[in-house]
C-alpha positions in Angstrom: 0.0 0.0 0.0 1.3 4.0 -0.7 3.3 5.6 2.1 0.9 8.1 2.8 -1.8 5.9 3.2 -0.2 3.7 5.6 1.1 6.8 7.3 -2.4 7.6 7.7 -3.2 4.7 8.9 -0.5 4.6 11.8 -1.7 8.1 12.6 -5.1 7.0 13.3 -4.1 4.2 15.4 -1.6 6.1 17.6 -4.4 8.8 18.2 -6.7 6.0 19.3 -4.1 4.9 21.9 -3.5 8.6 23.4 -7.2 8.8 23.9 -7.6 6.0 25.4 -4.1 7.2 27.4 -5.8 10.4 28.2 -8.9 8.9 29.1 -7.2 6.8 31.7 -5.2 9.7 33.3 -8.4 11.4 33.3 -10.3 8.6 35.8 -7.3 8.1 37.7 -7.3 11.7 38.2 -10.8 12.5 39.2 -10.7 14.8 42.9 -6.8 14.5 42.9 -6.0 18.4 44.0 -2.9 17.8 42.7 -4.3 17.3 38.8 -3.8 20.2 36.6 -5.0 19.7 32.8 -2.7 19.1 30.7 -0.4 20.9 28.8 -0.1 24.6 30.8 0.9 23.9 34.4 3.7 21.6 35.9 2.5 20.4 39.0 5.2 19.3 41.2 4.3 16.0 40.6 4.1 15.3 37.4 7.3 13.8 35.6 8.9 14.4 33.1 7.7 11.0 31.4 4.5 12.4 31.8 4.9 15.8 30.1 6.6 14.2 27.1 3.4 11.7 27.1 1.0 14.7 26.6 3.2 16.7 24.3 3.6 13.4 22.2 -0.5 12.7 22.8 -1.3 17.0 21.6 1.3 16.4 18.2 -0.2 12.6 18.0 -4.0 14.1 17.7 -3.1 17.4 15.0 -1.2 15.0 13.1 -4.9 12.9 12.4 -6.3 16.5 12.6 -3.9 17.4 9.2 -4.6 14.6 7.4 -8.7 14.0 7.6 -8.6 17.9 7.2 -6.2 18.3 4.5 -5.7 14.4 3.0 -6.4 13.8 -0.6 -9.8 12.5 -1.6 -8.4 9.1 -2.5 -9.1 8.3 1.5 -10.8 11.1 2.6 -14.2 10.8 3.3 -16.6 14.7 4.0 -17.6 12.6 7.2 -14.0 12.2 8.6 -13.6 15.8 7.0 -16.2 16.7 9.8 -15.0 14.5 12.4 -11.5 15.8 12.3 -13.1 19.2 12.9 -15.1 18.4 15.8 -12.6 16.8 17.5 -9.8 19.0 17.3 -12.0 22.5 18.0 -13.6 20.0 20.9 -11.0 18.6 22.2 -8.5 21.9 22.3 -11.4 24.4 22.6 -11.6 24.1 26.4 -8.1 24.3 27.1 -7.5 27.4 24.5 -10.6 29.2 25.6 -10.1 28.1 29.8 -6.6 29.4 30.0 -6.1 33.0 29.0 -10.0 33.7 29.9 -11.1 31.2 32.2 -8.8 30.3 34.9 -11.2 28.6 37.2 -11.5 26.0 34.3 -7.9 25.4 34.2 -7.6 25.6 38.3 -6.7 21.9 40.0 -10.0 20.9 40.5 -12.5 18.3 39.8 -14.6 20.2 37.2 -11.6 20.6 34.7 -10.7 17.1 35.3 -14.2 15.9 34.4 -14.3 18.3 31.3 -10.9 16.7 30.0 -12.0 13.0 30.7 -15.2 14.4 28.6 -13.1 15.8 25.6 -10.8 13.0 25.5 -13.6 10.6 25.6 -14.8 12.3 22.8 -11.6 12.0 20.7 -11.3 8.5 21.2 -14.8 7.8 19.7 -14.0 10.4 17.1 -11.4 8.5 16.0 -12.7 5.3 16.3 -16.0 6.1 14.0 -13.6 7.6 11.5 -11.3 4.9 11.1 -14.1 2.7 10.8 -16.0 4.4 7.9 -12.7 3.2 5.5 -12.2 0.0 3.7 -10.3 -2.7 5.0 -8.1 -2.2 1.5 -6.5 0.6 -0.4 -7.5 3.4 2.0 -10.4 4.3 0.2 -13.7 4.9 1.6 -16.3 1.8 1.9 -18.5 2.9 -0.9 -20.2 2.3 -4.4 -20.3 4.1 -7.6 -23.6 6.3 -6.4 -21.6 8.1 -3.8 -20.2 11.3 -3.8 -16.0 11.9 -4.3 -14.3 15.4 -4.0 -12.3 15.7 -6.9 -10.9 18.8 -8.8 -12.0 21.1 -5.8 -15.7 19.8 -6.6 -17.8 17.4 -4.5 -18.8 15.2 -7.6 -22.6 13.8 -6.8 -21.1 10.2 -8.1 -17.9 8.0 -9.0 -19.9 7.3 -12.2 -17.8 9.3 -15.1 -18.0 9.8 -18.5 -14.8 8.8 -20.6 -13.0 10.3 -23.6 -14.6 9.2 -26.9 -14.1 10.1 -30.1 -17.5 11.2 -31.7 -16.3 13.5 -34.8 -18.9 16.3 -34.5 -16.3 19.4 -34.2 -16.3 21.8 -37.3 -13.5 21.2 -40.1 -12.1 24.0 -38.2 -11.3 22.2 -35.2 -14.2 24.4 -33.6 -17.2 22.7 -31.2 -20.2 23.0 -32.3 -24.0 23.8 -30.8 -24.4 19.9 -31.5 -21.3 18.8 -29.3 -22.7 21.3 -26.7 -26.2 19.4 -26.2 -24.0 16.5 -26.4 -22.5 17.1 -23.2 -25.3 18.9 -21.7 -27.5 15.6 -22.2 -24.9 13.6 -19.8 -24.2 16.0 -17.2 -25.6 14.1 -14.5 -22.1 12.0 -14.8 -20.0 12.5 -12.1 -17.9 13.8 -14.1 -17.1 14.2 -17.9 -13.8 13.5 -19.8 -13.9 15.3 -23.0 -12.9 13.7 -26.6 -9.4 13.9 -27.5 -8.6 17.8 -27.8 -5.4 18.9 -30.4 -2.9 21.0 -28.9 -1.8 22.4 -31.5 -2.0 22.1 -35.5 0.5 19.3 -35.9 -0.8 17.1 -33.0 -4.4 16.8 -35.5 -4.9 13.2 -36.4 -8.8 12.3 -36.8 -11.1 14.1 -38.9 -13.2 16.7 -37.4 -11.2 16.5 -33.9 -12.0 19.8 -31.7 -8.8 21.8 -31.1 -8.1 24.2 -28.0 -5.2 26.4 -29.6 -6.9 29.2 -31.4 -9.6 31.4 -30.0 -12.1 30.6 -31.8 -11.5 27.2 -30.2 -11.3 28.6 -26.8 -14.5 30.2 -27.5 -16.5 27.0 -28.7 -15.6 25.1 -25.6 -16.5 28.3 -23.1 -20.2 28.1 -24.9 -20.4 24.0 -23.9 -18.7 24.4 -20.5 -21.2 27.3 -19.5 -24.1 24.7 -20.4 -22.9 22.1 -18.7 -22.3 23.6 -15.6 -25.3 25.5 -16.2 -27.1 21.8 -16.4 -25.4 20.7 -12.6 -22.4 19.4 -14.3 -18.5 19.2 -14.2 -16.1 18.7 -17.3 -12.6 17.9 -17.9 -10.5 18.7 -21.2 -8.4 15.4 -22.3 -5.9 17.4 -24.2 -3.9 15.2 -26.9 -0.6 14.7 -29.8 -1.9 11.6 -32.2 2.2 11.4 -33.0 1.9 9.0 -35.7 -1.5 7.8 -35.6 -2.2 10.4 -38.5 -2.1 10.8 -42.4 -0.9 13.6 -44.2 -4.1 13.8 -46.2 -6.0 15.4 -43.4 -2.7 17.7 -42.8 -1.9 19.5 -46.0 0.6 17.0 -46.9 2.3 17.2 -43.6 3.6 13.7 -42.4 2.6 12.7 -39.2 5.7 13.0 -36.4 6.8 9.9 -34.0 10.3 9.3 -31.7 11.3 7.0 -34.7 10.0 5.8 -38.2 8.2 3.2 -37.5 4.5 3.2 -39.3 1.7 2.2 -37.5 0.1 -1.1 -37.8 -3.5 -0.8 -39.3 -5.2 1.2 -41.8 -6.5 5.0 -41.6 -10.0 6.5 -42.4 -10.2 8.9 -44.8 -13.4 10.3 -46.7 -11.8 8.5 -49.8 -11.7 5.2 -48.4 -9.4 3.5 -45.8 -5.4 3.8 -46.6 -2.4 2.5 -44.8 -0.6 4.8 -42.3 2.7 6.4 -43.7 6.0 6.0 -42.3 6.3 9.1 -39.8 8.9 11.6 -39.6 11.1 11.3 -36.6 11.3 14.0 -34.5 14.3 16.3 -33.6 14.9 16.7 -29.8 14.9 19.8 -30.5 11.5 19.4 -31.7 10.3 18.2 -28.6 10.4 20.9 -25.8 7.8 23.1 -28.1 5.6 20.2 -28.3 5.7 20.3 -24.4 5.1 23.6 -24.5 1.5 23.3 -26.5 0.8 21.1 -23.9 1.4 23.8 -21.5 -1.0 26.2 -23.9 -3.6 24.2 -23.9 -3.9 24.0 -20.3 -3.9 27.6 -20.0 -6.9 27.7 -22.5 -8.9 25.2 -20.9 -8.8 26.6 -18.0 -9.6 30.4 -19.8 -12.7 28.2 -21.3 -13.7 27.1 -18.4 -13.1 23.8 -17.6 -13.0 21.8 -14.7 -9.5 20.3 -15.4 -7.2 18.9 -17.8 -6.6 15.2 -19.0 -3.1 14.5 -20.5 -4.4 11.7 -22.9 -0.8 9.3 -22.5 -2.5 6.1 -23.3 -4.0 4.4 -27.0 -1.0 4.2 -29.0 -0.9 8.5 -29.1 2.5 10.5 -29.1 3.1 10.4 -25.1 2.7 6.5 -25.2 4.6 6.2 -28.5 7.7 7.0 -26.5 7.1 5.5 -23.1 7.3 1.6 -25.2 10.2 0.3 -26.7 8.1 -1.0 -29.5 7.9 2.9 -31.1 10.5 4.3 -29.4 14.0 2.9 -30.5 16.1 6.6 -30.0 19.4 7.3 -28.7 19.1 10.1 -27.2 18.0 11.7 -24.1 14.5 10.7 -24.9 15.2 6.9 -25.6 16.9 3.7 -23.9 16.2 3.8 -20.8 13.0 3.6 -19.3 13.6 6.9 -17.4 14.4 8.8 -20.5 11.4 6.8 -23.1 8.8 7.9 -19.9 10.7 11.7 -19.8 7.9 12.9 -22.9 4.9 12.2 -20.5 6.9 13.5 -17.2 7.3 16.4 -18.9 4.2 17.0 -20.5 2.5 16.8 -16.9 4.9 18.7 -15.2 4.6 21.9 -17.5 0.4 21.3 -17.4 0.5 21.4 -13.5 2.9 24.5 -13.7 0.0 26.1 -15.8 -2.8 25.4 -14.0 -1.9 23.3 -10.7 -1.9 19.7 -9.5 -5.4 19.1 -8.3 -7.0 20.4 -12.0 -4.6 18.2 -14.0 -5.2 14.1 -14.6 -3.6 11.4 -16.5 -4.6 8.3 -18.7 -2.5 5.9 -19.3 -3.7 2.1 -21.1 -0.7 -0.3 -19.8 -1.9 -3.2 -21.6 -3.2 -1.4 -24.5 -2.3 -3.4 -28.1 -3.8 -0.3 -30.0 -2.0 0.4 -33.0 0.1 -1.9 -32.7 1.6 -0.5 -29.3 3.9 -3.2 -27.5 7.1 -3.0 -25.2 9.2 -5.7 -23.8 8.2 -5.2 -20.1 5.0 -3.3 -19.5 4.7 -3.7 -16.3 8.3 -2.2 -15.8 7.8 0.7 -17.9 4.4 1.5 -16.8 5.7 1.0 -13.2 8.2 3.1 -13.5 5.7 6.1 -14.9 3.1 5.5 -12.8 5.8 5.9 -10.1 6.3 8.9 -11.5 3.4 10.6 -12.3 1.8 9.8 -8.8 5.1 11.6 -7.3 3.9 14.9 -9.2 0.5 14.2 -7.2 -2.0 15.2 -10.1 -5.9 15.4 -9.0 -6.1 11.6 -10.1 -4.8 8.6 -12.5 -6.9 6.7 -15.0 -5.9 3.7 -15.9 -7.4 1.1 -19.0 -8.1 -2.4 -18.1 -7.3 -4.6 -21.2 -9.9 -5.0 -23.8 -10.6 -9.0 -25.3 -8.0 -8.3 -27.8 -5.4 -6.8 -25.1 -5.9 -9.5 -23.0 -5.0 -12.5 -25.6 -1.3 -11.1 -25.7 -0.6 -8.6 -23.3 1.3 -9.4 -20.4 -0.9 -7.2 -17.9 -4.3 -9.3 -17.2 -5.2 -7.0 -14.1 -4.2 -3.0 -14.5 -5.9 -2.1 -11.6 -5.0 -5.0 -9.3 -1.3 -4.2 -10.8 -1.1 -0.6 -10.2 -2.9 -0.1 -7.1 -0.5 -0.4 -5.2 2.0 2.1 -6.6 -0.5 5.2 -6.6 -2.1 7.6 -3.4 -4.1 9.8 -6.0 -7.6 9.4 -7.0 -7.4 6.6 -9.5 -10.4 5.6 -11.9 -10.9 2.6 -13.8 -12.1 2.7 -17.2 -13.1 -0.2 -20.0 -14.7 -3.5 -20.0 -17.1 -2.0 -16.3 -20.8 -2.7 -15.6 -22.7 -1.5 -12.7 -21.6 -4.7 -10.5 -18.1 -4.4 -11.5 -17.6 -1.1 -11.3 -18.9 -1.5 -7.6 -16.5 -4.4 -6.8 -13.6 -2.6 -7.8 -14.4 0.5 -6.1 -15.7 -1.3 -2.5 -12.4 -3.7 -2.8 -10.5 -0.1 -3.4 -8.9 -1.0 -6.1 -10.3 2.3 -7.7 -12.3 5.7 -6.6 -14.5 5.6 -9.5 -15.3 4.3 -13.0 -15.3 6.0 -16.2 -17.9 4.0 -18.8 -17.6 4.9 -22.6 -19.8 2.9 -24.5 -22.7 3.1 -22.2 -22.7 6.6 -22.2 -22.9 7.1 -25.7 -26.5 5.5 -26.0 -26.8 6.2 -22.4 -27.0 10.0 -21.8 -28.7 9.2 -18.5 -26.7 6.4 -17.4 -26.4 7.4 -13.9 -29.5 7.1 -13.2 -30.3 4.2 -15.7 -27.9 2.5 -12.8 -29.3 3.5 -10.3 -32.9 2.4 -10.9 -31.6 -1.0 -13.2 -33.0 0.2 -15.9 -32.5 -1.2 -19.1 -29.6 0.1 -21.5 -30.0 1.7 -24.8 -28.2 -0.6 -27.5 -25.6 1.5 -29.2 -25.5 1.7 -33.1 -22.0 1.1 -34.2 -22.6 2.3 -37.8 -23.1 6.1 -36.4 -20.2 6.6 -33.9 -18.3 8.4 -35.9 -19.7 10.7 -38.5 -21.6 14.0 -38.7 -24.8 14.9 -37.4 -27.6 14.2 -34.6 -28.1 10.7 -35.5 -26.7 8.0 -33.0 -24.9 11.1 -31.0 -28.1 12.9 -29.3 -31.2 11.2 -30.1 -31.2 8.1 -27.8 -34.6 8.2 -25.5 -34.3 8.7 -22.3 -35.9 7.5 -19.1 -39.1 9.6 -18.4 -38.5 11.8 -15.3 
């Protein structure tokens, strides 16, 4: 389990045992003239043992204070958030209040004794209630996917989220449209909602009719649907994106598409004319590289000028980030290949100079470790992705999705079990994401081996999903044939439930 969390843990416990120290003293001390309360006066009798007792006891009991007040909302619950509270202001309140303006109170004498066995009594059960209201795994609270989780300085309503998909409804000018705003507005009862891929840039455009977020006009679009949806009750996040070599030059004005090497991607590529195979990409310069970190860096800055909840660095499905993290597209020499230090320095990078524009809690990650998608493969996934994971959880961003394998993944990858895998390693928010229903998305969530669950699919014939779950209420059957394309068909005219 993380550090922190087990730190947390040992906190909790040693703040049970100086209640339940204090609590003691306190009875033992009931009508002993000699008994001051603790903390202000020496009395005569009173060792030195003792004194070192309560100061360790007072640093013991902030110490649980800091971390149910201030912890992360990967273990954090708003009850212990509350309970904290109480019992600190309780606890402290008589003694802070007693000494400077009411001496009597902190006088040797039986009613300050009996007010001190009170308080600590109190903090021991405070304690006790909010160590119980936590899983027995992963330091997440016992929950399912209809409770609420603070996340990007919001108190989402559920763990149910919407994940990135691409749904090809921006203008040719990389502009969202009115369409793409009742789009989102339909599905803003999700917890929370992960937009499609986003270009940072023009080079970074690799699907047809992809929304950008580098011009104004852009900026603008995205304001007008991020004003709706959080007119409509809900939250969204920008997954800002570089397709790398997962492009053609077709759609680019004969541009090639850019990779850390020339290796082509495996597969074919839609274009209006018909499907055509990907070209060998251009390898990038390193000194290419930094302003491609940089756009990153601009887009940030425009999402949040639009609006937005929060970032996503999109680092998974085969795009330019994940390109050089695996040894299967990355075979440079330089600084930015080898090693699996300098082949995960892209996506370090990338997040560092997105929290530096915005800050950590706004800014997420996806990453796919098992992912086979265009042809992705490296020699030791769980390695690499261990390493970057490592990494990117050290930058503490506001949370970590991970992609479970999909059928095809899981034939030949060697990652059966991202979550499971990868738990471990990370103390952020993390969410789960493909191949979840409603009972597995509450498994994994009450076992902790994530804070929520991102659903694609569903959502797409699903704008109401949420509570479609909640009531088990049959699913809308998605139609295949019209998730991709142009117009409302198969993107906003799915019934839904009657109110």
């Amino acid at each position: 389990m993380a550090t922190r969390l087990n730190l947390a843990r040992i906190l909790l416990l040693a703040g049970i045992a100086v209640g339940l120290l204090s609590w003691r003293e306190s009875v033992e001390h009931i009508g002993n003239p000699d008994f001051r309360v603790p903390g202000y006066t020496l009395a005569p009798s009173r060792s030195w043992y003792h004194v070192f007792r309560e100061v360790c006891g007072d640093v013991a009991k902030m110490a649980v204070f800091l971390l149910l007040f201030f912890g992360r909302s990967s273990w954090r619950t708003p009850v212990a958030w509350w309970i904290g509270l109480i019992l600190m202001v309780g606890y402290y309140a008589p003694f802070w209040i007693g000494e400077p303006f009411l001496p009597d109170l902190a006088a040797p004498n039986r009613t300050a004794s009996i007010i001190h066995m009170a308080m600590a009594t109190l903090s021991l059960l405070a304690l006790v209630v909010a160590s119980t209201i936590r899983a027995h795994r992963g330091g997440v609270a016992m929950t399912d996917i209809f409770s609420p989780v603070d996340l990007l300085g919001h108190h989402l309503p559920n763990r149910i989220f919407m994940s990135a998909m691409t749904r090809t409804r921006a203008g040719e000018n990389g502009v969202p449209t009115d369409l793409m705003r009742g789009y989102y507005v339909q599905r803003s009862s999700a917890g929370l909602i992960v937009t499609e891929c986003t270009r940072v840039s023009d080079q970074a455009h690799g699907i047809i009719r992809c929304p950008g977020i580098h011009r104004d006009d852009q900026v603008a679009g995205w304001r007008k649907v991020t004003e709706a949806v959080h007119n409509a009750g809900g939250r969204i996040v920008c997954q800002i994106w570089h397709c790398g070599r997962v492009a053609h030059p077709d759609m680019r004005g004969g541009e090639p598409p850019v990779a850390p090497s020339a290796i082509p991607v495996e597969g074919d590529f839609f274009l209006p004319r018909g499907r055509v195979d990907f070209p060998i990409p251009r390898t990038l310069a390193e000194n290419e590289i930094a302003p491609i970190v940089e756009s990153f860096a601009g887009a940030t800055r425009n999402a949040h000028a639009a609006g937005f909840d929060g970032v996503e660095l999109h680092g998974a499905n085969g795009y330019l980030q994940d390109q050089f993290l695996e040894d299967g597209s990355n075979q440079r020499t330089d600084s930015y290949g080898g090693s699996v230090a300098n082949r995960g320095r892209l996506m370090i990078e990338t997040a560092e100079v997105m929290i530096a524009a915005w800050d950590a809690d706004h800014v997420g990650v996806r990453l796919s470790p098992a992912s086979t998608l265009y042809g992705m493969r490296d020699s030791d996934k769980r390695a690499t992705f261990g390493h970057v994971i490592a990494a990117l959880d050290a930058l503490r961003p506001a949370y970590l999705c991970l992609l479970e394998p999909n059928a095809k993944d899981a034939k030949t990858e060697q990652i059966k079990d991202v979550l499971q895998t990868f738990r471990p390693m990370v103390s952020v928010p993390l969410i789960g994401n493909t191949g979840f229903d409603k009972a597995k998305a509450n498994e994994a969530i009450g076992a902790g081996r994530a804070d929520a669950i991102a659903f694609g699919v569903p959502f797409i014939a699903n704008a109401d999903l949420p509570e479609r779950m909640r009531r088990d209420a049959p699913l809308n059957t998605p139609h295949k044939d019209t998730f991709y394309g142009e117009g409302p068909e198969g993107y906003t005219d799915y019934p839904m439930l009657p109110s």
